[in-house]
C-alpha positions as CSV (number, residue, x, y, z in Angstrom):
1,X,0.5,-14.3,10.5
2,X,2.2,-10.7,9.9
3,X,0.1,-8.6,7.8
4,X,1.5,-5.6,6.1
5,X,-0.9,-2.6,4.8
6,X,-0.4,-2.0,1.1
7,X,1.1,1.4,-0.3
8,X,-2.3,2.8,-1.8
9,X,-1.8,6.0,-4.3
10,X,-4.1,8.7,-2.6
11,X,-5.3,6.3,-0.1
12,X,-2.7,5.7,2.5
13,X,-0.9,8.6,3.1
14,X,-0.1,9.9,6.5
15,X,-3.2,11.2,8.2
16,X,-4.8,7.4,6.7
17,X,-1.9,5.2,8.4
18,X,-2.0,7.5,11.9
19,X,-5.5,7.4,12.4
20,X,-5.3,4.2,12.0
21,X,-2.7,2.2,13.4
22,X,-4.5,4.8,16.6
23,X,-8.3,3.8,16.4
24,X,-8.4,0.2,14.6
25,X,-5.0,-1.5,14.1
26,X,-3.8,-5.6,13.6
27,X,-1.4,-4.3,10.9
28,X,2.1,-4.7,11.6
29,X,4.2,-3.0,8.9
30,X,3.0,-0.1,6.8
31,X,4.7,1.5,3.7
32,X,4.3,4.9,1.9
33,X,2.7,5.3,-1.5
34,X,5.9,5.7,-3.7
35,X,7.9,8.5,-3.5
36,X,10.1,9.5,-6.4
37,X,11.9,12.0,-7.6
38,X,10.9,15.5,-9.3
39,X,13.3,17.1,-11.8
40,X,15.3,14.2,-10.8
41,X,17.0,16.0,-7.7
42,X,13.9,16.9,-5.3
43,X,10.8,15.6,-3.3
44,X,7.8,17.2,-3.3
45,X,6.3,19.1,0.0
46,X,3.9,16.3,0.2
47,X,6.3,13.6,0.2
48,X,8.7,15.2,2.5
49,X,5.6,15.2,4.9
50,X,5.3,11.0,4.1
51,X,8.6,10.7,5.7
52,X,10.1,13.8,7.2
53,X,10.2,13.8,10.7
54,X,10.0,10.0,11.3
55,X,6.9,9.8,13.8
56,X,5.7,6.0,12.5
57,X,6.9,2.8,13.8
58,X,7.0,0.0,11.8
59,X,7.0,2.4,8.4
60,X,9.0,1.1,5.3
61,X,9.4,4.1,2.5
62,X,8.7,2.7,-1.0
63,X,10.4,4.6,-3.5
64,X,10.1,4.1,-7.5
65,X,13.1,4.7,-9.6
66,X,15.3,3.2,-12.4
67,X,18.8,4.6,-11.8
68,X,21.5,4.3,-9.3
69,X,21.0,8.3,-8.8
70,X,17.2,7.6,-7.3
71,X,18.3,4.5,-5.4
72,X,21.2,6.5,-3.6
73,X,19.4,10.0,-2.8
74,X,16.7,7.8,-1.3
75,X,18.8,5.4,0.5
76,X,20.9,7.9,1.8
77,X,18.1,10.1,2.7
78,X,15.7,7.8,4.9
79,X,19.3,6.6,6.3
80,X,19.5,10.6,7.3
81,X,16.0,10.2,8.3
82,X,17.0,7.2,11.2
83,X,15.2,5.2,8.9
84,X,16.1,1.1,9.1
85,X,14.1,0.1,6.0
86,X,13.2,0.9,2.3
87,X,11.1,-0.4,-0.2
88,X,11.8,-0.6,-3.9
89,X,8.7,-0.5,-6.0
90,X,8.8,-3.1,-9.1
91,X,5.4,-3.8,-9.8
92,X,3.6,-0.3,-10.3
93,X,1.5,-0.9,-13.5
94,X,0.9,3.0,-14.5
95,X,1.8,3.5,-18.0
96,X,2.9,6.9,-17.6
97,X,5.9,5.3,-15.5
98,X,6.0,2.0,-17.5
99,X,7.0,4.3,-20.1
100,X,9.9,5.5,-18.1
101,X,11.1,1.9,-17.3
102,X,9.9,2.5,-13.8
103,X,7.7,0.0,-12.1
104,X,6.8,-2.8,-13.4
105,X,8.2,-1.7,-16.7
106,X,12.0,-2.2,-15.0
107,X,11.1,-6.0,-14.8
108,X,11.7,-6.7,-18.8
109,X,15.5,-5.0,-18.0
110,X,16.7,-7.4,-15.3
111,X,20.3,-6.2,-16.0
112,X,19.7,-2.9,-15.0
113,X,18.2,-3.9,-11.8
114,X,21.3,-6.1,-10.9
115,X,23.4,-2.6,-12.0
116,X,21.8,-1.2,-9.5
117,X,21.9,-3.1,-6.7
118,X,25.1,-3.8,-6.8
119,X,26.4,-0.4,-6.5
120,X,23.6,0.8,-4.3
121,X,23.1,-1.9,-1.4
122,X,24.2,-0.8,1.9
123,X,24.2,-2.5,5.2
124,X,22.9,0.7,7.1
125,X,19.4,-0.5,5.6
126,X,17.2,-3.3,5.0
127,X,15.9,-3.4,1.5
128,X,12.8,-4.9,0.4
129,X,11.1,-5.7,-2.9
130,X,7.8,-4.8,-4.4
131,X,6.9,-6.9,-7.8
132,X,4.9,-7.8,-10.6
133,X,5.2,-11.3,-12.0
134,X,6.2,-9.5,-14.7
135,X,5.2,-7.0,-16.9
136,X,3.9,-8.2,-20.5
137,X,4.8,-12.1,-19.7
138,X,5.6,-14.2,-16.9
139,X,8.9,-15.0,-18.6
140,X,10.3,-12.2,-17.2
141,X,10.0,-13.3,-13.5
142,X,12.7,-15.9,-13.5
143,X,14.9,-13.8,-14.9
144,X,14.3,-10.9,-12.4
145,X,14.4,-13.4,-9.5
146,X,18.0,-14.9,-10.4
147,X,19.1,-11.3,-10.1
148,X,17.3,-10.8,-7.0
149,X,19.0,-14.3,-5.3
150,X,22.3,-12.6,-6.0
151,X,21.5,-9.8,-3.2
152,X,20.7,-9.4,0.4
153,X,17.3,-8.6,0.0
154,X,15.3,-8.4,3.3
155,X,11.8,-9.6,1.4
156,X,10.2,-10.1,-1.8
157,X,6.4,-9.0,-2.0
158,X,5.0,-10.3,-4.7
159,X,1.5,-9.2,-6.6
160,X,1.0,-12.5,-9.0
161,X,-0.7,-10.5,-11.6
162,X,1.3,-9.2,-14.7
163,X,1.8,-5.0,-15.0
164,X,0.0,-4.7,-18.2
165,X,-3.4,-6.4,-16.3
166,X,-2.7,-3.2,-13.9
167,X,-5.9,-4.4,-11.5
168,X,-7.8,-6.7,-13.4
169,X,-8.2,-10.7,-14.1
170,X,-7.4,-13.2,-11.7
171,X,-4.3,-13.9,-9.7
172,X,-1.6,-16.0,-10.8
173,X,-1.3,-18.7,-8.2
174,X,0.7,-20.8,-10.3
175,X,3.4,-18.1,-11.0
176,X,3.0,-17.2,-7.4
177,X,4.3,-20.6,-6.4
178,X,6.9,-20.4,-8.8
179,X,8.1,-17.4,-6.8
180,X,8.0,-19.6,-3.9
181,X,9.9,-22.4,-5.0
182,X,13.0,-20.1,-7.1
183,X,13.3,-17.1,-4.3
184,X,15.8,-17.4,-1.7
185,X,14.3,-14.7,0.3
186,X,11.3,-14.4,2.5
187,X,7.9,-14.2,0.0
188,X,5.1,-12.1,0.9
189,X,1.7,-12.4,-0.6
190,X,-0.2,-9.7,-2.3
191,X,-3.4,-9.9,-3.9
192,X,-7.5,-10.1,-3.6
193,X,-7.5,-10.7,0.1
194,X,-10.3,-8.6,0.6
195,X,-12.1,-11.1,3.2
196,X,-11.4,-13.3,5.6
197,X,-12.1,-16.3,3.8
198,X,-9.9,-15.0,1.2
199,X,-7.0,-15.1,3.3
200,X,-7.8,-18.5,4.5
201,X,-8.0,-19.6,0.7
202,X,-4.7,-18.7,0.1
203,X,-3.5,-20.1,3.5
204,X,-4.3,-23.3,2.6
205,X,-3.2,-22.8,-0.8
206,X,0.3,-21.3,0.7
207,X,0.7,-23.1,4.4
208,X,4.0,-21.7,4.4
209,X,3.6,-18.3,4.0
210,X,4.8,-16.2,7.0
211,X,2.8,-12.5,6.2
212,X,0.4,-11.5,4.1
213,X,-0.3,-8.0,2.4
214,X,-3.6,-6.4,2.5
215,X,-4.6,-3.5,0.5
216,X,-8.0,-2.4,-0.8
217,X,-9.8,-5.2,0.7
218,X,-8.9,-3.7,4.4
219,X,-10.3,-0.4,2.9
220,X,-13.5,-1.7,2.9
221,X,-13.8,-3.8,5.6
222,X,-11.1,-1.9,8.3
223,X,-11.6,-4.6,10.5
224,X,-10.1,-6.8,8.3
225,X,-6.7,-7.6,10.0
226,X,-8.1,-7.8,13.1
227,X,-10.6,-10.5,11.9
228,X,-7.6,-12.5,10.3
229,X,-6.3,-12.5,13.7
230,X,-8.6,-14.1,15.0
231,X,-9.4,-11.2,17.6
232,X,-12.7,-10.7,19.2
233,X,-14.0,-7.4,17.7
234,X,-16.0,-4.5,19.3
235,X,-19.8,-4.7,19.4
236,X,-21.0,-2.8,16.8
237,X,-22.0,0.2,17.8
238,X,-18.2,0.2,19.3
239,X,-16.6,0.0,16.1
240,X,-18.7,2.3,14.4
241,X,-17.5,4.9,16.9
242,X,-14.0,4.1,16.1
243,X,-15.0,5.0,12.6
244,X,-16.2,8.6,13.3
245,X,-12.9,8.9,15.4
246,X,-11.1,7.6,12.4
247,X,-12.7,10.1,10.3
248,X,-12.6,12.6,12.9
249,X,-8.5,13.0,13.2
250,X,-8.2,12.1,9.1
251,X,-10.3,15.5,8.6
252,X,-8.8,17.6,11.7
253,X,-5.7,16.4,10.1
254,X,-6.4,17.4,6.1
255,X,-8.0,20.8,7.4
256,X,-4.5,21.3,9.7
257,X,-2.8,22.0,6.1
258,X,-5.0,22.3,3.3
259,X,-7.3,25.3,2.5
260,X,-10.4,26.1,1.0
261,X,-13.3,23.2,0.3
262,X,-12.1,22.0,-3.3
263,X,-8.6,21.0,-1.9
264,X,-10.3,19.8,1.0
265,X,-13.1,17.8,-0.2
266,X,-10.4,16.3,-3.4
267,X,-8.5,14.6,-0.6
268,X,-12.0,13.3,1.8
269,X,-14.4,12.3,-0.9
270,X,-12.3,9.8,-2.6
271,X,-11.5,7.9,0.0
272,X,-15.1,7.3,0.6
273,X,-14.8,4.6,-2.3
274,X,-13.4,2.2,-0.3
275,X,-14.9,3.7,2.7
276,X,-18.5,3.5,2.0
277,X,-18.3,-0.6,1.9
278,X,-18.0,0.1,5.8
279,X,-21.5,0.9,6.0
280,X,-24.7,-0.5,5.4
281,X,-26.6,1.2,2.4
282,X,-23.6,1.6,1.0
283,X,-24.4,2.7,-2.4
284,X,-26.5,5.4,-1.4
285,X,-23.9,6.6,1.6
286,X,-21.1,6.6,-1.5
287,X,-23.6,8.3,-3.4
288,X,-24.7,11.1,-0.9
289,X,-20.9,11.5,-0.7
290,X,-19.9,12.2,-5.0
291,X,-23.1,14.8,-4.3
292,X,-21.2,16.3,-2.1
293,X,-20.5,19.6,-3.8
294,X,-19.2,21.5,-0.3
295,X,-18.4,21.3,3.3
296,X,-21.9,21.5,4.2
297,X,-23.4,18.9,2.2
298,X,-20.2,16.8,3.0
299,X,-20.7,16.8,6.4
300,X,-24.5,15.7,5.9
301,X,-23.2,12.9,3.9
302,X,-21.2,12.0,6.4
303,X,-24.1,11.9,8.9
304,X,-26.1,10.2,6.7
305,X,-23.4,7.3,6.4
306,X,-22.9,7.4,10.4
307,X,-26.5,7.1,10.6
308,X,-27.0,4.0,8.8
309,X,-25.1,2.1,11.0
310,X,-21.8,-0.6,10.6
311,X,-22.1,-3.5,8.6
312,X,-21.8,-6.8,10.9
């Protein structure tokens, strides 16, 4: 089974996907949190950094956009880049872009994504898709995947919940298979895998399913591909030295740029969220972390966490 890492707003960035495709690893595609477009013309510092030199194998860009403007400057520009594959995000349920028919709010306007792609597919780059099953109803996936079938598309990844759910309720499995049956590209699974019986849930569910993406549940157990893999993993005090050298190079690497302990401590503690699940206490380790109120009592925190050892 592939697995693919999912493009996490504020989660994995950079410094998260080095350290660690370096230190852990079993994922074999990772994609940036969306880029998009300021002022319509520019990309942020930070997002020139995402992409800008290319020093990741196996990296997709995701962009967000609406317009055959966005779709060109960022084609043209990972193509500039020596990159040999996008992604166009179609399932982002933030309202603040919904608003802006961006997201998961483009899937309602199917004929605007076939205006697009038809003046802005080129051959000098794969194109994959990121989706909803739709935004407000699942009556707007059939729709959206007619237009898609029209296009040389290298992949459709599809989260089976609607946009306006954002995170919450259960799957769609029967839309999902819908997807399945009406797609004539590649399908890719996204959604709730967050353990390993999880995955094998939905294997059986999906026998046919070639890759899988994993997002937040991988977060909190980051031995989570690996164990879908069926790989024998480090003893445990092994693994929870990977950890600190995970957490080592991702705060060598935040300090290398940032300055000062609020811009510091705004991009460390919340990863600790997710983080924390890693350990065993985990409530108080999260806790001692949100305490956390500068370097000093961060890096206790941190001690504290390493000291209550790896969850088996």
């Amino acid at each position: 089974m592939k697995l693919s890492l999912a493009p996490l707003q504020g989660f994995t960035d950079l410094v998260f996907r080095r350290a660690f495709a370096k230190y852990i690893g079993g994922i074999d595609q990772f994609y940036t949190p969306f880029l998009v477009l300021q002022n319509g013309d520019k990309l942020t510092s930070s997002h020139h950094r995402e992409i800008d030199p290319k020093i990741e194998e196996n990296l997709a860009p995701q962009f967000i956009g609406n317009s055959l403007k966005e779709f060109v400057f960022f084609r043209d520009h990972l193509i500039g880049l020596g990159y040999t594959k996008m992604n166009w995000n179609l399932g982002c349920p933030f309202p603040m872009l919904v608003k802006k028919k961006k997201g998961s709010g483009l899937l309602p306007f199917p004929n605007l994504i076939e205006e697009v792609l038809s003046e802005g597919l080129d051959d000098r780059i794969e194109l994959s898709v990121k989706m909803r099953i739709g935004h407000s109803s699942v009556e707007e996936l059939e729709p959206v995947l007619t237009v898609l079938n029209k296009f040389k598309i290298s992949e459709i990844i599809v989260h089976p919940r609607l946009g306006i759910q954002q995170y919450r309720g259960d799957v769609d499995l029967e839309a999902f298979n819908k997807v399945l049956s009406l797609s004539k590209h590649p399908v890719v699974y996204n959604g709730d895998i967050c353990s390993l019986e999880d995955y094998q849930q939905r294997l059986e569910q999906f026998p046919n399913l070639e890759q899988m993406m994993i997002g937040r549940g991988l977060l909190k157990d980051l031995f989570l591909a690996r164990r879908i893999k069926g790989e024998e993993l480090p003893a445990a005090h092994e693994r929870l030295d990977l950890l600190k050298k995970l957490h080592g190079e991702i705060y060598d690497s935040y300090t290398s740029y940032l300055s000062g302990d609020t811009q510091l401590l705004s991009k460390l503690k919340p990863m600790w969220e997710y983080f924390s699940a890693n350990f065993n206490n985990e409530r108080k380790v999260y806790k001692a972390i949100k305490k956390s109120g500068g370097m000093k009592k961060y890096h206790a925190a941190v001690a504290f966490a390493f000291q209550q050892g790896i969850k088996e």
